[in-house]
Structure formats: structure tokens, C-alpha cells
N, C-alpha and C positions, 0 to 999 in steps of 0.2 A: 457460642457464636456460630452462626451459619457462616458457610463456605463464602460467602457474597456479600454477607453483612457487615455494616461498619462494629466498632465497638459496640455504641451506644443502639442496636438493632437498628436502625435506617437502613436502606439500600444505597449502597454509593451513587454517587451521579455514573460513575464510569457505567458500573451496570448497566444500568438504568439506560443510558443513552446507547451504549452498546446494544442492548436488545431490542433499542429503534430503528437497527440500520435494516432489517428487512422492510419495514415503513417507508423508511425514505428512500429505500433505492424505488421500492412499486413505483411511489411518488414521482421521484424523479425522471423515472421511464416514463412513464407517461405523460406528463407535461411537459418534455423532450420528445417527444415521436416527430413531432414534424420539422424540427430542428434539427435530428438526425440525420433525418430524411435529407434535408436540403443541403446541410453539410456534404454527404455523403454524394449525390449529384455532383454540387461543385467541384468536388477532390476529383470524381471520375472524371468530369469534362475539363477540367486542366491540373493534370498530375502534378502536384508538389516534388521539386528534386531533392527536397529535403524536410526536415520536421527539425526543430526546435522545441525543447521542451522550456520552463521555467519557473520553476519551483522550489519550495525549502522544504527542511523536516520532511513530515509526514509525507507531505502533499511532491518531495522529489521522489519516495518511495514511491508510490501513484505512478510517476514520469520513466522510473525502470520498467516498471510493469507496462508503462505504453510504449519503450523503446521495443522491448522484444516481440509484444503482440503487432505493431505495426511493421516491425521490418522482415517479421515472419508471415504475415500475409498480406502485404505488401510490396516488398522487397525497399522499400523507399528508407532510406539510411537517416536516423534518428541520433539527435544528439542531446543532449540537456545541457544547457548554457549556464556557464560560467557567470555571473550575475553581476560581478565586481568588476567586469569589463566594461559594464557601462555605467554602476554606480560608481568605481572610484577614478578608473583608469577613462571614462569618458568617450573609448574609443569605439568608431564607427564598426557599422556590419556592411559588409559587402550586399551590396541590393541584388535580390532574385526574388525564383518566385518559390515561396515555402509556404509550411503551417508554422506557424509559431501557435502551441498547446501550452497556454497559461493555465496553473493546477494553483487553486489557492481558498483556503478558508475563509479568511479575510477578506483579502484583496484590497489588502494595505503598506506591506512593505514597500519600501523606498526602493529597497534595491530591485527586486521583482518588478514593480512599475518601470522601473528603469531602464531595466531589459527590454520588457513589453515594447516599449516606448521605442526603442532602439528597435524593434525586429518588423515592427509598422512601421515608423520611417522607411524601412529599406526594404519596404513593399512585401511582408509577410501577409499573408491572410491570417489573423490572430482570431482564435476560440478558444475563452475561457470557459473554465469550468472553476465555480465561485460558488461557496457557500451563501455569502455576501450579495444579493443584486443589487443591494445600493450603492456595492464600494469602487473607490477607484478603478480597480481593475477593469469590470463592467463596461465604464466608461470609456475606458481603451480598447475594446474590444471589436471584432467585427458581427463576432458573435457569442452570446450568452449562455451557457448551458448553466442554468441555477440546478447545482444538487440536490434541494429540496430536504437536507439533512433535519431543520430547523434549529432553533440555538444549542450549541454544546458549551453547559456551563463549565463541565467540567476540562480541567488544562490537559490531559491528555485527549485527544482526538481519537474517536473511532467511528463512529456511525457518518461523520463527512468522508474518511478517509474511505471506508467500504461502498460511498455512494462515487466517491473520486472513481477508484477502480470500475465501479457498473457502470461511470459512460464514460469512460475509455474505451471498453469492452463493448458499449455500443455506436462509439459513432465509430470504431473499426470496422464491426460487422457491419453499419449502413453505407462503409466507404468499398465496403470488397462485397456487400451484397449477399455474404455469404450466412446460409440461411440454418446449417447446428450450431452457429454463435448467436443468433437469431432467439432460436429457440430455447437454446440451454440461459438465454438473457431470462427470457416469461415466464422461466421453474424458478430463477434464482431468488425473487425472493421466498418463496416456502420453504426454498432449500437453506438461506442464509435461518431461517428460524429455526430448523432442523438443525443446522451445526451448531447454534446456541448451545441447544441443550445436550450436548456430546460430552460425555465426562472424560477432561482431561487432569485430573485429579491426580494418576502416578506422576505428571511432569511437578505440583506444587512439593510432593514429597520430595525429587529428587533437585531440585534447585533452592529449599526452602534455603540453607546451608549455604548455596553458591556464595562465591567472590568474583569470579571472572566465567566466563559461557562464552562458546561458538553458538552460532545459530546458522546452520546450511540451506541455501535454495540453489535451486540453477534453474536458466529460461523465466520462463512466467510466473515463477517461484521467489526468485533472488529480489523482488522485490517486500514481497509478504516475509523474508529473510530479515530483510533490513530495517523495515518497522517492527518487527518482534523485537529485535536487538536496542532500538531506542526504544520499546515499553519496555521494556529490564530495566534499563537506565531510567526512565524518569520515573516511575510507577513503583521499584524497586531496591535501588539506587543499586542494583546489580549491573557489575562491567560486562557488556555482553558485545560481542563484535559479529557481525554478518560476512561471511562468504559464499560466493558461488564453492559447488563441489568441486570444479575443476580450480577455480584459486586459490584454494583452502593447500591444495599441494606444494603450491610452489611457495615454501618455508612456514608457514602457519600451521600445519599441522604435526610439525616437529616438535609443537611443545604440548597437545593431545596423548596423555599418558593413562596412567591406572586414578580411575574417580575422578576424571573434567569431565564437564558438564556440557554435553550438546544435545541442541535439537535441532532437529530436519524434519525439512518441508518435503516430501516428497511426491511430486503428483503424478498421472498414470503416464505420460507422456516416454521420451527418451532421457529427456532432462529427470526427466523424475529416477531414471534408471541408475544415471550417475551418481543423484543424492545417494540412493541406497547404497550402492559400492562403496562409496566414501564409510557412511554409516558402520557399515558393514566394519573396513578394516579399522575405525575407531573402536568397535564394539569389540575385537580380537585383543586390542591393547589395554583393555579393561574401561572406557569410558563409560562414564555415567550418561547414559545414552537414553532420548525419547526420541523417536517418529513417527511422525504424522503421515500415514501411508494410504493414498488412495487407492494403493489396489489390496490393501487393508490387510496387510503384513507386519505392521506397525505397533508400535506399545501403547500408541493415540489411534482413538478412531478418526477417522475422515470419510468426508461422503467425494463418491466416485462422479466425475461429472464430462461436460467438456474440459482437455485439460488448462484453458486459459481460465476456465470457472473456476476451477480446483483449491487454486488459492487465494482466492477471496473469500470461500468457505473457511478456509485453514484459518485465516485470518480472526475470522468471526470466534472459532472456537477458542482461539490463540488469546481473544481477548477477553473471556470470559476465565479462563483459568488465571490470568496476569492479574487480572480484578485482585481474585482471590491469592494469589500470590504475593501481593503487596500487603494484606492484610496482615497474613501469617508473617510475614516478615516484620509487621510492626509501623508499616506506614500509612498515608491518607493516598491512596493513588486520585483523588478528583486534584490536591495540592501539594505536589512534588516541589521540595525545597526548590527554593533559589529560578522558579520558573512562572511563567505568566500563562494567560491564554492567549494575548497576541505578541509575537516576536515582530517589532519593527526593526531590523537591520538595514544598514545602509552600504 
């Protein structure tokens, strides 16, 4: 059997849609440009004193990654809402003037809608970003950024999640103007096709065996962290848990002894500095240790980029070995027990 192959030789879906996300992000950029554009204008000409994000799974991984890219060049203080505040508990939001950042595959949940719902009542400017343009969410919207991902049959999500992250990444850069997140946007998809094919091959060796895994990011990283950690889990049925480098200290890394299993995200940035150091005194105490090192020090390769690109690459590569790491382990990664492809919660 190939490394990507199902039993019966097919290609999984996951593959298979995994190696569309450089497709659909071009896609996406581009039938976004002038939606960027306009976004980006409004935000300048009246600054939001805050951002809201609102999302699940996958697509709140996405809302990390846009907490820290927005409050680092922007300074504008990001939050990701609590969802059951308005689906169960009913209770109002204080009326200003914000972005409310709807992330959603779908653009079905109840409780999401809900939110939404809640953050336009109280006078948000809401842009979604929806796999979905026919869905709900859409419809509540003030504005539309369709991902352009097209259907992901398969229940794990990747080529929407990697298009979530490239307009994050760009309606930031159209909101600050600024022009090497610009740029490093118009390489990134050849670059995402480029980390496809990166062999991450010693991480399937060294987790084939796991039970339980840390998986480290910090910054613009702890997002692409936290989605590795639930593809363990659904793809795997491996316990895998996310921490920033800096939380991983305070008591979590007191149970990091001789043969646990971590990987790190590490990108060239400061944050990336810190994953390494952690890394590092795991690596002392004998962990079974892989990272992903953009300034390419690491037991994974990664490609070196802007550092807000970094891990969305990482990501790309991250899903192409989990493919294959589901297999070896004996599972269907497109049908993770006990899971669907739409999550309606309320």
C-alpha cells in the first residue's frame, strides 16, 4: 500500500481534497480582490474597537490565527465569542462598533447563527467567510467572502480550513495595506503545492504507536497547533492536545518525560523562537520529538515564508502525513467514528 493510499488502492478523499487547497485558495483570492479591497477601506475609515470572532472546530482554529494576525497589525483587541451566550443563555451584546468575523464551512449551526445574529443586532459590521454561499450565514452577513474551497466530501476538513486561513491573511493585509503580506498572499498558492509534497514521513514512524501527543505552536502558529491536535483525534483516534510554548509550562509539561510524543510548529518569527526552546528542553528529557522548523533546523522540513504564511504551509504538509498516519494506524480518515460532516449544535 502507498503511503496515501486507502486499503483497497483509491486515494482518500482527505488527500485528494487536501491537495486542492492550493486550487482553492488562487480561487478564492481572486474572486475576493475587490471584496478585500472594500472591506479593507471600511475597517480604515472607521476603525472597529474590537473584532469578534465566531466559530467551531476547524473553522475556531482559523479565529486564533485571526486573533493574533489582527491584533499584531493592528493592535485592535480580538476575541472569539462564546456561542452559548446567545444560543442557550439568550443574553444580549452590548451595542458598538466592531467586526464580527463569522468562520464557517457550512453556515449552518444554530448556535453560530445565533451569535451572528446577536453581534448585527448590536450593530457589528459582520463578514463571513463561508464555504457555503447559499447558507444561512450568508444571509446574515454584511458581507460575503466565499472560500471558493468547493465540496469536501470527505468529514475531516482541510482545503476549506487552508482557504479560512488565506482570507484571514488577506482581508488583514487589505485592512493595514500592508504590502510583504500582500505579496507572500500571490506565492502562496505554489508555495502551499510545494509543502504538499514535503516528506513528513519520520513524524508517521514516530507517532504510529502514540496514545496521548502534545502538539506546540505560539503566535501565528497555536492556531495550525490546535487543528493538528483534533486531526490526531478524528483521523487517528489519537489523544492529542495543543498548547502555546509558553502554556505548555505552566503544569502540562510536567507529565513530557522519556518517549512522549510532541510535535512543533515552529515558524521563523520570535514565537517560533520560543516553540524551539520548549522543544528543545523536551528533547533533553528524552521526548519523542518532531519539528517543523522554518528556519529549517527541524526533523520536518518546512518552507520559509512570511511568518504569518508559515503556518498555513505547515498545516498543508501536517495534512498530508495525518492522511497517512490514519492509515497506518488502521483507520478511514474521510469516516472518523461517531462524526459527520456537518456539526449542528445548538
Amino acid at each position: 500500500m502507498t503511503p496515501n493510499a486507502a486499503s483497497d488502492g483509491r486515494q482518500t478523499l482527505m488527500e485528494q481534497e487536501a491537495g486542492e487547497a492550493a486550487d482553492a485558495v488562487a480561487n478564492m483570492l481572486e474572486a475576493n480582490r475587490d471584496a478585500f479591497g472594500a472591506i479593507g477601506r471600511r475597517l480604515r475609515a472607521s476603525p472597529p474597537a474590537a473584532v469578534v470572532t465566531c466559530a467551531r472546530g476547524s473553522s475556531d482554529h482559523a479565529a486564533t490565527y485571526a486573533k493574533y494576525l489582527i491584533e499584531t497589525m493592528t493592535g485592535t483587541p480580538t476575541a472569539s465569542a462564546a456561542l452559548s451566550i446567545a444560543s442557550l443563555y439568550d443574553a444580549p451584546a452590548v451595542a458598538g462598533n466592531r467586526l464580527c468575523l463569522a468562520i464557517s464551512q457550512s453556515g449552518k449551526s444554530p448556535d453560530l447563527l445565533a451569535a451572528v445574529e446577536q453581534q448585527r443586532d448590536a450593530g457589528a459590521f459582520v463578514v463571513a467567510l463561508v464555504n457555503a454561499e447559499d447558507s444561512p450565514l450568508a444571509a446574515l452577513a454584511d458581507v460575503v467572502i466565499p472560500l471558493s474551497a468547493g465540496v469536501e466530501r470527505s468529514v475531516a476538513a482541510t482545503k476549506s480550513y487552508i482557504a479560512s486561513l488565506a482570507a484571514i491573511a488577506a482581508l488583514v493585509a487589505a485592512w493595514t495595506e500592508d504590502a510583504a503580506l500582500e505579496n507572500a498572499l500571490t506565492a502562496l498558492p505554489g508555495q502551499l503545492a510545494e509543502a504538499f509534497a514535503l516528506d513528513w514521513s519520520p513524524a508517521i514512524g514516530a507517532f504510529k504507536g502514540a496514545t496521548n501527543l502534545f502538539v506546540l505552536g505560539r503566535g501565528y502558529g497555536l492556531g495550525a497547533a490546535q487543528e493538528a491536535a483534533l486531526k490526531f483525534k478524528e483521523t487517528s483516534g489519537l489523544h492529542a492536545e495543543s498548547f502555546s510554548a509558553a502554556e505548555v509550562r505552566h503544569g502540562p509539561m510536567a507529565i513530557v518525560g522519556q518517549g512522549f510524543p510532541v510535535l512543533a510548529f515552529a515558524t521563523s518569527d520570535p514565537a517560533g523562537d520560543s516553540v524551539r526552546e520548549a522543544a528543545a528542553e523536551f528533547a533533553e528529557r528524552g521526548a519523542r520529538l518532531c519539528v517543523a522548523d522554518a528556519k529549517g533546523d527541524g526533523s520536518l522540513p518546512a518552507l520559509t515564508d512570511h511568518p504569518a504564511i508559515e503556518p498555513i504551509l505547515m498545516v498543508q504538509s501536517f495534512y498530508h502525513m495525518a492522511n497517512a498516519l490514519s492509515l497506518a494506524r488502521g483507520h478511514d480518515p474521510d469516516r472518523p467514528l461517531y462524526l459527520k460532516k456537518v456539526t449542528e449544535t445548538r
